[in-house]
LONU-401320 format. One record per atom (N, C-alpha, C, O, CB): z, y negated, x negated; residue in one letter. Coordinates in steps of 0.05 Angstrom, whole numbers, padded with zeros to 5 digits, always signed. Each point is the difference from the previous one (the first is absolute). Glycine has a CB too. Layout:
<pts>
ZYXA ...
</pts>
This chain:
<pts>
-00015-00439-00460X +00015+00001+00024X -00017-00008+00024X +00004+00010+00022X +00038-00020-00048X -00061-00008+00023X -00014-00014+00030X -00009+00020+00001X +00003+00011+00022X -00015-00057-00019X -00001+00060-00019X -00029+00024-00002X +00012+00027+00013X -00013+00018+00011X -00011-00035-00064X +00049+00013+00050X +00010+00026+00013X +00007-00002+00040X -00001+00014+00020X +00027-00005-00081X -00019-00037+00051X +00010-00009+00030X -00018-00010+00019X +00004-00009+00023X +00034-00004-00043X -00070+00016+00002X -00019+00000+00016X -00011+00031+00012X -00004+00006+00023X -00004-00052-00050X +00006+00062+00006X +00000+00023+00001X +00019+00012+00027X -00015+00016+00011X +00003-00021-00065X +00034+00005+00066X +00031+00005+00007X -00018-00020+00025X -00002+00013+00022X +00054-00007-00073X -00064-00033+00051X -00006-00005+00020X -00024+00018+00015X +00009+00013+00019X +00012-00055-00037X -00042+00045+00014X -00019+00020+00003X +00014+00022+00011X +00005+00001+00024X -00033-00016-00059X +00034+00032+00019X +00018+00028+00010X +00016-00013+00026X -00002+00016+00018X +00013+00011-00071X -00003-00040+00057X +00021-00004+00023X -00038-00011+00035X -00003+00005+00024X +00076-00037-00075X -00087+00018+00031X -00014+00000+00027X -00010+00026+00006X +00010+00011+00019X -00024-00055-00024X -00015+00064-00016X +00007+00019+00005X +00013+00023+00018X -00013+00012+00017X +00002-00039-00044X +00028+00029+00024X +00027+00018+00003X -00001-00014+00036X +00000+00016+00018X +00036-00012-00081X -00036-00027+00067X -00004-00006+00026X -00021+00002+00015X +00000+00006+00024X +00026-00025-00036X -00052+00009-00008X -00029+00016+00023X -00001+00029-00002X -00016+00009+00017X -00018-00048-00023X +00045+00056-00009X -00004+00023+00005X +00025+00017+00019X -00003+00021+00014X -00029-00028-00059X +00050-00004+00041X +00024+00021+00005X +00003-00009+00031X +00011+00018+00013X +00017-00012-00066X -00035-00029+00067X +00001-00013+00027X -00006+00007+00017X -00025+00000-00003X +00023-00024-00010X +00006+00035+00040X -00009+00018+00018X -00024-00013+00019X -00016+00012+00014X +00063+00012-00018X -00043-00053+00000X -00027-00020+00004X -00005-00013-00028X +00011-00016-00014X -00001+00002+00066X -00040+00035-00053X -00011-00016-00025X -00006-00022-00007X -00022-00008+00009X +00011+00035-00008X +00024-00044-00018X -00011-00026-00018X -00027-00004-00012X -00004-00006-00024X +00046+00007+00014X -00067+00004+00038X -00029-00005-00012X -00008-00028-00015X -00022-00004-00009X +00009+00035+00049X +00032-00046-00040X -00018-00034-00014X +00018+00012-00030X -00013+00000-00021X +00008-00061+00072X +00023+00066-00050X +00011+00005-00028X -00009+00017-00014X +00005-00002-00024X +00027-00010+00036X -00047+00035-00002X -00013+00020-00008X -00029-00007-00021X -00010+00005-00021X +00033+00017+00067X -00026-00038-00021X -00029-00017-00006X +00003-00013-00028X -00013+00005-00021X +00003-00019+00073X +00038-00012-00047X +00000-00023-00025X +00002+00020-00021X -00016-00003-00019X +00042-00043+00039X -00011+00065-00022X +00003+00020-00028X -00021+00012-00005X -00017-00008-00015X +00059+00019+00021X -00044+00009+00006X -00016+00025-00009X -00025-00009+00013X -00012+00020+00007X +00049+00021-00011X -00051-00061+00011X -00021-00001+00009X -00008+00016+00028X -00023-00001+00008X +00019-00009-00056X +00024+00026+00063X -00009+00020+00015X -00005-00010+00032X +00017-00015+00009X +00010+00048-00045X -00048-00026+00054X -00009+00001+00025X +00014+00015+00010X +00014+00014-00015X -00051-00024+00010X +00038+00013+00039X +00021+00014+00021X -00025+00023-00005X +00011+00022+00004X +00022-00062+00039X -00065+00044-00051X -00007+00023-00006X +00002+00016-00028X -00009+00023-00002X -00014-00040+00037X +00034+00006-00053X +00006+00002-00027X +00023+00026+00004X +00001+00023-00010X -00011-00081-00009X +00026+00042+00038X +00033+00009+00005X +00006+00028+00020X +00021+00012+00002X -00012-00069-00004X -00035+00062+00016X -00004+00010+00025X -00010+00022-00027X +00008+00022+00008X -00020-00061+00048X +00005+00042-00071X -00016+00024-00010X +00023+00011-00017X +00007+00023+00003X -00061-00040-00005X +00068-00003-00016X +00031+00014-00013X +00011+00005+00012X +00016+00017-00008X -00008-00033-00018X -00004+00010+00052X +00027+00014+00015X -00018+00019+00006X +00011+00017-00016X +00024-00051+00038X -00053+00046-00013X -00016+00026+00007X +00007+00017-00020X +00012+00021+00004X -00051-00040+00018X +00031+00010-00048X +00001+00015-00023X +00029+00010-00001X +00004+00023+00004X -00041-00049-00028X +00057+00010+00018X +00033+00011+00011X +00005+00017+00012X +00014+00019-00007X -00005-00050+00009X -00020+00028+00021X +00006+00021+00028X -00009+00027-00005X +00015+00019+00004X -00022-00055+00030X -00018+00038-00041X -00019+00021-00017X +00023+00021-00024X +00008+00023+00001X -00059-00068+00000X +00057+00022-00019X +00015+00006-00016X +00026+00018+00003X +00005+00021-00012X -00028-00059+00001X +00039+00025+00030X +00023+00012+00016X -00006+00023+00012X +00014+00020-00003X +00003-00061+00011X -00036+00041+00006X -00013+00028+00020X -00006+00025-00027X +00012+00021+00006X -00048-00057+00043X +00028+00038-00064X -00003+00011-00026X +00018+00004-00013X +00002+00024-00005X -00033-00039+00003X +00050+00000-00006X +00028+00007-00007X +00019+00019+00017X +00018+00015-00007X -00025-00058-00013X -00004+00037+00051X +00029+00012+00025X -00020+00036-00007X +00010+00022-00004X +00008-00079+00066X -00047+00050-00061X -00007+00029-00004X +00010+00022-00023X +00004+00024+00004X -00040-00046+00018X +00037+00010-00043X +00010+00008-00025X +00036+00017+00000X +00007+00020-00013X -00043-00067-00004X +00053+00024+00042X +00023+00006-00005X +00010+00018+00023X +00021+00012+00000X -00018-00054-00029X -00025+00041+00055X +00008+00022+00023X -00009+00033-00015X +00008+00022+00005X -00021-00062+00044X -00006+00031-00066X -00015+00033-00016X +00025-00001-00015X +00016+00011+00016X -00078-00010-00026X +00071-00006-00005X +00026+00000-00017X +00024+00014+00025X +00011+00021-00003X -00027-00072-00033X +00017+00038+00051X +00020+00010+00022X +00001+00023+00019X +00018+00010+00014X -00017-00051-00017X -00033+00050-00002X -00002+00022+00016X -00002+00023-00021X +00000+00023+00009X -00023-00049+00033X +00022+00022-00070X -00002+00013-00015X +00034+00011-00007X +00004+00024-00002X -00055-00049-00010X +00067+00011+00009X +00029+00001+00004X +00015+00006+00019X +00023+00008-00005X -00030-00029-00017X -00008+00015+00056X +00015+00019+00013X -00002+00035-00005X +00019+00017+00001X -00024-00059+00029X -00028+00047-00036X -00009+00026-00004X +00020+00016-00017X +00009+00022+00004X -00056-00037+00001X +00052-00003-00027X +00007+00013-00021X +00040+00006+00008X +00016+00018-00008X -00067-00045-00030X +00054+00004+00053X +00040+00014+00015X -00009+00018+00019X +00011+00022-00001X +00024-00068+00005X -00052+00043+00014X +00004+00033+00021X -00010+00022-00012X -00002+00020+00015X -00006-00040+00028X -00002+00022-00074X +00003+00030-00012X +00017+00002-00013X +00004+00022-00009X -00039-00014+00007X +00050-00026-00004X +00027+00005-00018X +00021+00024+00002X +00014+00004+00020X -00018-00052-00018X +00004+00057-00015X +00010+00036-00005X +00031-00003-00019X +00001+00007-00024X -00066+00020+00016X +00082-00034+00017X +00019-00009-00017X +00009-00020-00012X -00017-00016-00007X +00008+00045+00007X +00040-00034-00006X +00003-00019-00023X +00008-00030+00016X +00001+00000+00024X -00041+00027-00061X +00044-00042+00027X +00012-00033+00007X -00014-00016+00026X -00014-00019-00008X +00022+00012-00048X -00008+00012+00082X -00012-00006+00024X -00001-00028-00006X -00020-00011-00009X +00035+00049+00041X +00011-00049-00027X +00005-00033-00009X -00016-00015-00018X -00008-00023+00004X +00049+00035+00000X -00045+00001-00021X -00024-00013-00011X -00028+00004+00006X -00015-00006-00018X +00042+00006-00012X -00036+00008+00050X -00026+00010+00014X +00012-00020+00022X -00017-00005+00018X -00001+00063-00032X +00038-00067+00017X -00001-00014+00026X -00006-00022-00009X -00018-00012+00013X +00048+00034+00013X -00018-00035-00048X -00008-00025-00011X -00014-00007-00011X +00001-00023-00008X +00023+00022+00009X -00049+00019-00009X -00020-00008-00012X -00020-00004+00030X -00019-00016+00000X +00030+00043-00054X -00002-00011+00080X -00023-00012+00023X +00014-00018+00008X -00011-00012+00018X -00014+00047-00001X +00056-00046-00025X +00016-00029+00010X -00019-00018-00010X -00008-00015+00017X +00059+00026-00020X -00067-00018-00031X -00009-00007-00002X -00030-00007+00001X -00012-00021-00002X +00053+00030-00006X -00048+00017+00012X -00029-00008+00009X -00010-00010+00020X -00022-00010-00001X +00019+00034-00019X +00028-00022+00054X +00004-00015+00016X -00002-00025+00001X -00018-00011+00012X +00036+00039-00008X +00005-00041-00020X -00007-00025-00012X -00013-00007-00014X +00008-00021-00010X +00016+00020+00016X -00043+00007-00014X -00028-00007-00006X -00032-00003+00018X -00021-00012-00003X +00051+00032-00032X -00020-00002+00049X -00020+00000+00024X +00002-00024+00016X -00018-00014+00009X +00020+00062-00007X +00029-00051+00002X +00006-00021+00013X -00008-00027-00011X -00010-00016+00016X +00043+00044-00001X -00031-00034-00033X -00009-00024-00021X -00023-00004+00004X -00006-00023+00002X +00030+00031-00037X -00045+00011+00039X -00025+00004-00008X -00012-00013+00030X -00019-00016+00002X +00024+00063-00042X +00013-00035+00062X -00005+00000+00027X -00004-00043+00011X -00016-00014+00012X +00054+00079-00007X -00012-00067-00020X +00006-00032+00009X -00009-00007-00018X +00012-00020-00003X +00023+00013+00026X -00057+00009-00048X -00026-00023-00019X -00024-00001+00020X -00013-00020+00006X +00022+00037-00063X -00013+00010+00066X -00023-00003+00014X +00000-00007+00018X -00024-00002+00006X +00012+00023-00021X +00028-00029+00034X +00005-00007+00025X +00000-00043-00009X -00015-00017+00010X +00050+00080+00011X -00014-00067-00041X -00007-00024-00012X -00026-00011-00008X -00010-00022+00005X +00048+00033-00015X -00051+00015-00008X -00027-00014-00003X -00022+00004+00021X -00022-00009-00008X +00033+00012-00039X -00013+00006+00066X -00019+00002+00019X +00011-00029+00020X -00014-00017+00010X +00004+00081-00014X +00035-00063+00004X +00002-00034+00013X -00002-00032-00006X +00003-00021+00013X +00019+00050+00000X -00030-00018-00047X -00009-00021-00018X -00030-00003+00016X -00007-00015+00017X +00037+00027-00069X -00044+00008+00040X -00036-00001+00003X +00001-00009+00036X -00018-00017+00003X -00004+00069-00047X +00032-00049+00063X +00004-00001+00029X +00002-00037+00002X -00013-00016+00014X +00043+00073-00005X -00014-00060-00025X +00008-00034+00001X -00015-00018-00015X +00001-00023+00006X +00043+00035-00001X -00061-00004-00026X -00013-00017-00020X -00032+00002+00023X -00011-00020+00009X +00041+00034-00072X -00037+00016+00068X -00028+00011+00021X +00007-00023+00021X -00018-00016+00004X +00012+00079-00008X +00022-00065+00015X +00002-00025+00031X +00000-00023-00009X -00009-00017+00016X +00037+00038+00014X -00020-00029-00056X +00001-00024-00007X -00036+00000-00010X -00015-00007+00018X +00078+00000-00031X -00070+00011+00000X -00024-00003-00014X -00022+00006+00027X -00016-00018-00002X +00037+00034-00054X -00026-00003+00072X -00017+00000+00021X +00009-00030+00029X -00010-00004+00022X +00005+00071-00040X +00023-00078+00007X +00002-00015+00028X -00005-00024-00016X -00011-00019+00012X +00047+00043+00026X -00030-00028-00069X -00018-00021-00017X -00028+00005-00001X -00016-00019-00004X +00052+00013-00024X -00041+00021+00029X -00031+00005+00003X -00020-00003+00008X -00022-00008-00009X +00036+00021+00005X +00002+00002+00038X -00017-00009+00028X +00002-00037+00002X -00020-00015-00001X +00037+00068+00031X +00003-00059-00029X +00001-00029-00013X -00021-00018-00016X -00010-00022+00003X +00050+00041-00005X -00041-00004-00012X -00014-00018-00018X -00038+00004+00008X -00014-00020-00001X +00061+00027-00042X -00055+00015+00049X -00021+00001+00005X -00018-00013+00031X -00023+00002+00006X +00041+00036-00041X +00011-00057+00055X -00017-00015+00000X +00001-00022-00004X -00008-00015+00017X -00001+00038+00002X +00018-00034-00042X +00002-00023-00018X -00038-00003-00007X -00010-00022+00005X +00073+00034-00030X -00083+00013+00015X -00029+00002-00001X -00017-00022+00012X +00012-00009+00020X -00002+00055-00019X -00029-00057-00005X -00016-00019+00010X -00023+00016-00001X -00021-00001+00011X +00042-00042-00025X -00012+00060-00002X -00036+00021-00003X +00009+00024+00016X +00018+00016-00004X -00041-00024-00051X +00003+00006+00077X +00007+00022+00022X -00007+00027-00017X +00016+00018+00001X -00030-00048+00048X -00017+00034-00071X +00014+00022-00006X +00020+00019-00011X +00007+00024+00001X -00033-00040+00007X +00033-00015-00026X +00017+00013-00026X +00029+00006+00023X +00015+00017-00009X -00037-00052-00050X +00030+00024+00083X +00020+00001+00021X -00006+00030+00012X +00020+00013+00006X -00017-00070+00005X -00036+00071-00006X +00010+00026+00021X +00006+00025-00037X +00014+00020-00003X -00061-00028+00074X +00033-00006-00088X -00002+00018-00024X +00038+00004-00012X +00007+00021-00010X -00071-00045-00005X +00084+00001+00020X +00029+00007-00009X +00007+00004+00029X +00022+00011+00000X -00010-00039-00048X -00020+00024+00070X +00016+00022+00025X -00009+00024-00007X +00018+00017-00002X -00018-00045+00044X -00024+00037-00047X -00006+00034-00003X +00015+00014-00017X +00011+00021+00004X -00053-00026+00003X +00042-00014-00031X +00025+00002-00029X +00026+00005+00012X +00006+00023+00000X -00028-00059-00033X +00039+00018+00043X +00016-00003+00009X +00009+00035+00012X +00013+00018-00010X -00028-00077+00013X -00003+00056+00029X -00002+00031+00013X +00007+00017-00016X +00023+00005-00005X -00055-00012+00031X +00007+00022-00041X +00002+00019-00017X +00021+00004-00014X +00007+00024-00002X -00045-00029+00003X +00052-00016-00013X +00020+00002-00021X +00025+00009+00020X +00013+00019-00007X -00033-00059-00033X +00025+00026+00066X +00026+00011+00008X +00005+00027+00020X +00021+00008+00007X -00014-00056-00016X -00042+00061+00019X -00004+00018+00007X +00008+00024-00030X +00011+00022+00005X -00046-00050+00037X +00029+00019-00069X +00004+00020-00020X +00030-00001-00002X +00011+00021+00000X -00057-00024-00025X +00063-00023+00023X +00022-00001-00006X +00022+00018+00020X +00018+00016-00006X -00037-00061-00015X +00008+00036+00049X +00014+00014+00023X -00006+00038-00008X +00017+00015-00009X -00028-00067+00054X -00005+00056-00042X -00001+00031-00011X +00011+00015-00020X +00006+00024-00002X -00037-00035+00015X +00033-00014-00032X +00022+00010-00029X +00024+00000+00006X +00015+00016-00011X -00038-00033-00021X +00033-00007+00056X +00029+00003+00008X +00014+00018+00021X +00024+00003+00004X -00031-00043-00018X -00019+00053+00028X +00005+00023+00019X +00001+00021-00023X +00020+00015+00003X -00046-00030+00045X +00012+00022-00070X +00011+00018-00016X +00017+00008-00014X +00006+00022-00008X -00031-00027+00014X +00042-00027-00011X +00024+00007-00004X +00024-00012+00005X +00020-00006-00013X -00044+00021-00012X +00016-00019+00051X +00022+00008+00026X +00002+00025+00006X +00023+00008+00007X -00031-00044+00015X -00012+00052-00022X +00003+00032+00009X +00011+00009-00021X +00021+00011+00005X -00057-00002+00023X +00030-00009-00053X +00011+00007-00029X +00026-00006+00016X +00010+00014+00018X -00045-00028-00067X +00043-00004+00041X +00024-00010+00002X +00023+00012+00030X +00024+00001+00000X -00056-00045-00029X +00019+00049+00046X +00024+00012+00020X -00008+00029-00003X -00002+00010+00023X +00009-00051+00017X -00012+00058-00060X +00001+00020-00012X +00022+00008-00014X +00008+00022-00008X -00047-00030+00011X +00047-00012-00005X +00027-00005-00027X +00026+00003+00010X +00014+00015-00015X -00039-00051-00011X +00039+00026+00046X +00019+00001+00013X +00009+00030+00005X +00019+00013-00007X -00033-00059+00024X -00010+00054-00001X +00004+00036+00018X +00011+00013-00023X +00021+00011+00001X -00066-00002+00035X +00025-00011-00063X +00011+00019-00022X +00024-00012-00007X +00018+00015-00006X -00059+00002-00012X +00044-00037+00018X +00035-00008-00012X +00018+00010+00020X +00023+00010-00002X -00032-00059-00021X -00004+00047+00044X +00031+00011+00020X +00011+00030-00013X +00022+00006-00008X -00042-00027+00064X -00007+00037-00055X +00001+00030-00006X +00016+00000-00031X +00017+00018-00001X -00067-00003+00032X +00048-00028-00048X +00017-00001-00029X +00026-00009+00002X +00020+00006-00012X -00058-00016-00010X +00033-00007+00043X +00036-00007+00007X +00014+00025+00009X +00017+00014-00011X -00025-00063+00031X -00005+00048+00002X +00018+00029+00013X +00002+00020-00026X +00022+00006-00009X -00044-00007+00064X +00001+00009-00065X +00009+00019-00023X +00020-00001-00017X +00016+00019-00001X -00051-00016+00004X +00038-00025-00018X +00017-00014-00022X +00033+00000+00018X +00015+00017-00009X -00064-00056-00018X +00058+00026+00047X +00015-00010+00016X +00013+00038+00006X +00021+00012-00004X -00051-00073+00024X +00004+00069-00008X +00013+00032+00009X +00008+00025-00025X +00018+00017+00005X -00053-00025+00040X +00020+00007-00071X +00012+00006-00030X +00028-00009-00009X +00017+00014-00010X -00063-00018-00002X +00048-00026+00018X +00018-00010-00008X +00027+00015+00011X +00018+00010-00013X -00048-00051+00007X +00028+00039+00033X +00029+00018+00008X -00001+00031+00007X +00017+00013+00012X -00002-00057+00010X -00042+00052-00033X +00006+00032+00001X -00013+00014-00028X -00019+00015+00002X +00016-00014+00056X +00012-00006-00077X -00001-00002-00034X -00001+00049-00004X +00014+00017-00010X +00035-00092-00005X -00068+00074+00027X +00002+00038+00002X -00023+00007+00004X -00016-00017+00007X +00056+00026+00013X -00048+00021-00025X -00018+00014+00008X -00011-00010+00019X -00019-00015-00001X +00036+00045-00016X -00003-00019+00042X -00009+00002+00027X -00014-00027+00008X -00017+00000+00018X +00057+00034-00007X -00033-00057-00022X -00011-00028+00003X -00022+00005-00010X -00018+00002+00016X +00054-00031-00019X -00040+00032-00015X -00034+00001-00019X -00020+00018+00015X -00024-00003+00000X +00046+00002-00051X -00006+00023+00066X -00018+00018+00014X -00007-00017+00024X -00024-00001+00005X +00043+00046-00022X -00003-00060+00033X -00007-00019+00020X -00022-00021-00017X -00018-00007+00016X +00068+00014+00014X -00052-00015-00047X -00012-00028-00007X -00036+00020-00004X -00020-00007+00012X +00076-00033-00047X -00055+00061+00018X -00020+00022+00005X -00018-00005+00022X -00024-00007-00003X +00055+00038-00014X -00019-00028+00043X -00004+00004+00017X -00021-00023+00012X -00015+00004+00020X +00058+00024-00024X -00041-00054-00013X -00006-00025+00013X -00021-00004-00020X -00016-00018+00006X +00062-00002+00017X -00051+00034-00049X -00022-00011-00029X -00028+00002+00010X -00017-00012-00014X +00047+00033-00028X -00038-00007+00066X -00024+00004+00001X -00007-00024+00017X -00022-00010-00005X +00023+00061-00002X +00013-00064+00027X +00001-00036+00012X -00003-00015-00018X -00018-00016-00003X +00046+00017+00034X -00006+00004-00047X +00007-00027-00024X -00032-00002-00016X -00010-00021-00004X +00074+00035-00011X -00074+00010+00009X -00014+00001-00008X -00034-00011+00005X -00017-00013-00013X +00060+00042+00008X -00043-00016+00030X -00026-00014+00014X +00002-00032+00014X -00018-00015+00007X +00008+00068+00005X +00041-00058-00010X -00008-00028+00000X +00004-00019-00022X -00004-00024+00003X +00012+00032+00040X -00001+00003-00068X -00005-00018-00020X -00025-00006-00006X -00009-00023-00002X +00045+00036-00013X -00053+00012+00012X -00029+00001-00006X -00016-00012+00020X -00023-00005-00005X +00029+00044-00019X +00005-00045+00049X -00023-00017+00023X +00002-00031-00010X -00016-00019+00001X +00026+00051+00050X +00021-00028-00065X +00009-00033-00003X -00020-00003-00020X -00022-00011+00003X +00076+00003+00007X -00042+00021-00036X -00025-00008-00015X -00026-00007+00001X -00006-00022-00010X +00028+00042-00001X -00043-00001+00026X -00030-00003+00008X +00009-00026+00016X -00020-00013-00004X -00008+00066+00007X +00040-00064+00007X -00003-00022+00022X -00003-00023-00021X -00017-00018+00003X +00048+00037+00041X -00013-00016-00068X +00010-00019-00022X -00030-00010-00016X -00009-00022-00004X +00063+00050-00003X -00065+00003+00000X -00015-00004-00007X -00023-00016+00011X -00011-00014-00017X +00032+00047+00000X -00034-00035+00044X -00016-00010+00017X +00006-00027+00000X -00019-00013+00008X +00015+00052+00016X +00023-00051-00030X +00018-00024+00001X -00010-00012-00021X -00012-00020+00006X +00052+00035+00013X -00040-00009-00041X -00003-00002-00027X -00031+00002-00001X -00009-00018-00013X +00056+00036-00002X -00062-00005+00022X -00032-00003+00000X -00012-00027+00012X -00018-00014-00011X +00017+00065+00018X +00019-00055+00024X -00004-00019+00014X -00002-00029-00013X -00017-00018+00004X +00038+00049+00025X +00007-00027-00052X +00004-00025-00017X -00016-00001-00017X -00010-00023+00003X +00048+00020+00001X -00047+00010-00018X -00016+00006-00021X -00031-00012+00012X -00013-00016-00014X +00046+00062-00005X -00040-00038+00042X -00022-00011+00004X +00006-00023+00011X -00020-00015+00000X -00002+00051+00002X +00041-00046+00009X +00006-00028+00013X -00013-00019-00016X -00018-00016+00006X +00062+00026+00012X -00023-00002-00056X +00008-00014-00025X -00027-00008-00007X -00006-00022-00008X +00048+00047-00009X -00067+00004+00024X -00019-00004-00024X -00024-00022+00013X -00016-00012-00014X +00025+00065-00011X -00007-00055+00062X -00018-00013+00017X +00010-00025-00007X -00015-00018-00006X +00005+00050+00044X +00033-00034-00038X +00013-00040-00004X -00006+00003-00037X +00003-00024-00006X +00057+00011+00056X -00062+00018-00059X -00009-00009-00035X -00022-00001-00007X -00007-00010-00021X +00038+00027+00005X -00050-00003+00034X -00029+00004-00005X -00014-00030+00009X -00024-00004-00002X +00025+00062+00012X 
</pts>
């Protein structure tokens, strides 16, 4: 019973340095051993992660609108509800990444203003201009990874509006003549899923090299 209610204790701190919208860095630390740069590279990795997943599920979504505006017959309603749902999935996809890019945003300000901090704590002037240059570099790379997916990211909205309207305008006109209107719009839907994507992708390169400069 203690062993469990120790266990039950853990999970409950846990569950609070991670799930907290201000991170619990000393608790992070006493447990898992982890630094505000430890923490700064998993939340990257997350965000990465999410951006990769939203790409996966807008290709899924644009693959399913294609496939209702050729629809040649048969149960509309269910062509409506299968892009009801892929809607809601986009959407899901929309508010992780938006969450995890404001993770890496809040751990990046915290960990660079400990930083600058600390470096001039130094008595050794060089080893002091050698972690300012450190310092620089790292939040010149970081800032660039977060302009990439900030742009990723307000990519995402425009196409959701355009799926809304679709889904919303199917929904109350369940006919032909609707699908020929939605037609009309696949070659947009189209080219801006695929910009979103390449943007996603650039996002995801960005991280990737962030990850591999801070582990090296």
């Amino acid at each position: 019973m203690k062993t469990l209610l120790r266990i039950g204790g853990i999970a409950a701190l846990l569950a609070v340095a991670f799930g907290c919208a201000s991170i619990n860095y000393s608790l992070q630390k006493k447990i898992l051993g982890r630094e505000k740069r430890d923490i700064l590279v998993k939340r990257v990795g997350s965000a990465r992660d999410a951006q990769q997943e939203t790409q996966e599920v807008f290709k899924d979504a644009l693959d399913q609108f294609g496939s209702v505006v050729k629809f040649d017959g048969g149960d509309l309603q269910k062509q409506y509800d299968k892009l009801s749902v892929e809607l809601e999935r986009c959407e899901g996809r929309a508010a992780d990444v938006h969450a995890r890019i404001g993770d890496v945003e809040r751990v990046a300000r915290d960990l660079f203003r400990e930083w600058a901090a600390e470096t001039k704590q130094f008595q050794n002037a060089q080893y002091r201009r050698d972690s300012e240059n450190k310092l620089r570099d790292t939040r010149r790379s970081c800032d660039r990874m977060l302009d990439a997916m900030r742009n990723a990211e307000s990519k995402i909205e425009p196409v959701l509006s355009v799926f809304r309207d679709q889904v919303l305008y199917l929904k109350h006109n369940l006919n032909a003549k609707a699908l020929a209107s939605l037609q009309d719009e696949s070659a947009r839907i189209e080219m801006d899923v695929n910009a979103l994507l390449k943007d996603l992708s650039a996002a995801i390169a960005e991280a990737d090299r962030f990850i591999q400069a801070m582990v090296d």
